[in-house]
N, C-alpha and C positions, 0 to 999 in steps of 0.2 A: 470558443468565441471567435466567430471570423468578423477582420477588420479588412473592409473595401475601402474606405475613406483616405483619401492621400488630402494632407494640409502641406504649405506652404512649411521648410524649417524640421521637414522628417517629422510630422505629427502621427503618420502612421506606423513608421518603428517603436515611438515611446508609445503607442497605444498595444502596436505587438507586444513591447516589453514588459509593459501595465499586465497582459493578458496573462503572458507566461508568467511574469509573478503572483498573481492572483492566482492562476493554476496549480502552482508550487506550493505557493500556501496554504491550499487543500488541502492536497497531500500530507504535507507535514504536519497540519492539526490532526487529520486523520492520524497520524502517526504519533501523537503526542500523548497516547494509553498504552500502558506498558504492558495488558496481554494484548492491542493489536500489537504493537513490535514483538512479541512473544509468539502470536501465529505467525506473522512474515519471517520471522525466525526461521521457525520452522518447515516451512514450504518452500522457502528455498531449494530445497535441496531435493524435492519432488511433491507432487499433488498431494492433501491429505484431505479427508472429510470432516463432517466433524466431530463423530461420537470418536476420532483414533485425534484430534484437539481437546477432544472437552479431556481426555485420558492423559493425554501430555501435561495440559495445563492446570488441574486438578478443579476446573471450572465446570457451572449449568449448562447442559446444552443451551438453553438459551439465551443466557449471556453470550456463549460463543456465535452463536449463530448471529446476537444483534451486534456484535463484532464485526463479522465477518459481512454483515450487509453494511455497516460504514466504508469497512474498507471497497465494497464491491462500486459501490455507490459513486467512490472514489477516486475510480478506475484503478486504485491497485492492486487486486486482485480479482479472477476471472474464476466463474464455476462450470463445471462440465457433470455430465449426467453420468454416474455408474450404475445404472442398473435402476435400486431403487435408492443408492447413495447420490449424493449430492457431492463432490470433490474440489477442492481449491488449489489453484495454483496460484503465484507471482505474474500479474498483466504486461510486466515487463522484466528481461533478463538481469536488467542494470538493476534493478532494485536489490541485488543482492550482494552488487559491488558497494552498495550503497550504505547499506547494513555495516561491508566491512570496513568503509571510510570511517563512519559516524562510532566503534568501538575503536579503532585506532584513534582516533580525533581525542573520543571520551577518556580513552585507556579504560576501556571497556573488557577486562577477558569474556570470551566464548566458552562456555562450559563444552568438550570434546567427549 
């Protein structure tokens, strides 16, 4: 959402600020199902599609797949073409710093 509108009193910073937290807050609904956290999880750490997801996460491909269109939707994550596969990665690098804030925060372990 682009803001051109300058008001008197910095009205266009609070309506940036408005923007970005509305934006954030997507995200984070987005993120508030625990197999989407359980694929960002996983993609972190390189692109996967999703029949090597639906195997990790013991889930329907098409649960996964209507997952993975939230989060795409979302902008957190991005699909690229393999062939006749579909593959996902993280839309940004920080999301994975993000991951490791939010288990430290939680006192979350990472199963290794």
């Amino acid at each position: 959402m682009a803001v051109t509108e300058t008001t008197a009193g910095g009205g266009k910073e609070k309506r940036d600020d408005l923007a970005c937290c509305e934006q954030m807050a997507r995200v984070f609904r987005a993120l508030g199902n625990p197999t989407r956290i359980g694929i960002l999880r996983r993609i972190v750490d390189g692109q996967m599609c999703v029949s090597e997801l639906r195997d990790e996460l013991d889930c329907s491909q098409p649960n996964i797949s209507q997952h993975l269109g939230v989060l795409r939707d979302r902008g957190v994550v991005v699909s690229e073409r393999d062939g006749a596969r579909v593959c996902y990665r993280p839309a940004n690098s920080g999301l994975a710093a993000l991951l490791e804030l939010a288990e430290m925060v939680f006192e979350v372990e990472h199963p290794d």
